[in-house]
Residue, then its C-alpha position, 0 to 999 in steps of 0.5 A: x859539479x857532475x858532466x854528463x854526456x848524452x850521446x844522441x842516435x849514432x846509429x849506423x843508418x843515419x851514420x853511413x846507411x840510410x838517411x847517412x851523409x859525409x857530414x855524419x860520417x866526418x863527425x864520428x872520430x870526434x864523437x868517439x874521442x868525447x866520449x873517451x873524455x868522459x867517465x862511463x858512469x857519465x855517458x848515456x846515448x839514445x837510439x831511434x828506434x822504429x818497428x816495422x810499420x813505421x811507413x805507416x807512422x806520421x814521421x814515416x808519412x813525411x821522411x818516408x824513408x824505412x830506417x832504425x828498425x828495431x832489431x836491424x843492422x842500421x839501428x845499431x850504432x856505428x861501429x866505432x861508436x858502439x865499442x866506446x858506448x859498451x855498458x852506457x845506458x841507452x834509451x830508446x826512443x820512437x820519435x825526437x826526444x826522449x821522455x825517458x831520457x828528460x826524466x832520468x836526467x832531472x832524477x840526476x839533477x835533483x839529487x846533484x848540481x850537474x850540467x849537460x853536454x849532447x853531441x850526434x844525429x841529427x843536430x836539426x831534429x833529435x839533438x835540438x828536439x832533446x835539446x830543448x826537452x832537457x832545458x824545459x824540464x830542468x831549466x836552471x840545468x847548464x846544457x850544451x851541444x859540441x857542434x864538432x860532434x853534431x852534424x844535420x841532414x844540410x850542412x844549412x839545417x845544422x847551422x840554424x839549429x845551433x843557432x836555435x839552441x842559442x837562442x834557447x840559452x842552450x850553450x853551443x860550443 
């Protein structure tokens, strides 16, 4: 049985800049030893990734807060992260969940017994948005999320997304 790890936004805006918080800054020493954990061929991570009319967006008309714009400082990842996520495969992606990354995990599946384990930011919108993509396209596929290595916009948001995964027979750890 294959692990993988998808390791979800650590970019430095939602890390310590704009849309950061304690929480997220608490979780990235656990993040990078889960990493290290894994085999590099194992490790794939994505980044929120916006352009700069992203005010313009729906996403940007509703969290109406200017963050992960392609090519800026805060779209990068957090520094610690990036070093232990140098030569993974990285998706970008404009809005929750990735399309891309659902797809090349059911490529990955199709062809070996795997299972899935997704840590990073933020646990009630990206984790659980890709959470649920992956379980929906590869519902047999064991999927997990490591909640030391997540953390949510409220430290109450987070917990009643665990507790969505675990509804959708997503395991939380």
């Amino acid at each position: 049985m294959r692990k993988l790890l998808v390791v979800i936004d650590m970019q430095k805006d939602f890390v310590d800049g704009a849309l950061g918080s304690a929480e997220a800054t608490g979780i990235v020493g656990n993040v990078v030893e889960k990493i290290k954990s894994y085999d590099k061929n194992d490790v794939f991570a994505t980044k929120d990734t916006h352009q700069p009319d992203y005010m313009e967006t729906q996403e940007g008309k509703n969290l109406p807060v200017v963050h992960c714009v392609e090519g800026t400082d805060g779209w990068e990842f957090d520094k610690e992260v990036a070093k232990v996520l140098e030569g993974v495969k990285v998706f970008n992606k404009p809005t929750f969940g990735s399309l891309d990354l659902a797809k090349a995990m059911k490529e990955i599946a199709d062809k070996e017994d795997i299972e899935i384990e997704l840590i990073g930011l933020c646990t009630d919108i990206c984790v659980v948005s890709n959470a649920l993509l992956l379980k929906a396209t590869m519902p047999e596929v064991k999927i997990s999320v490591d909640s030391a290595c997540c953390a949510g916009v409220t430290v109450e948001k987070h917990l009643a997304a665990l507790e969505t995964m675990r509804s959708c027979q997503i395991d939380v750890k």
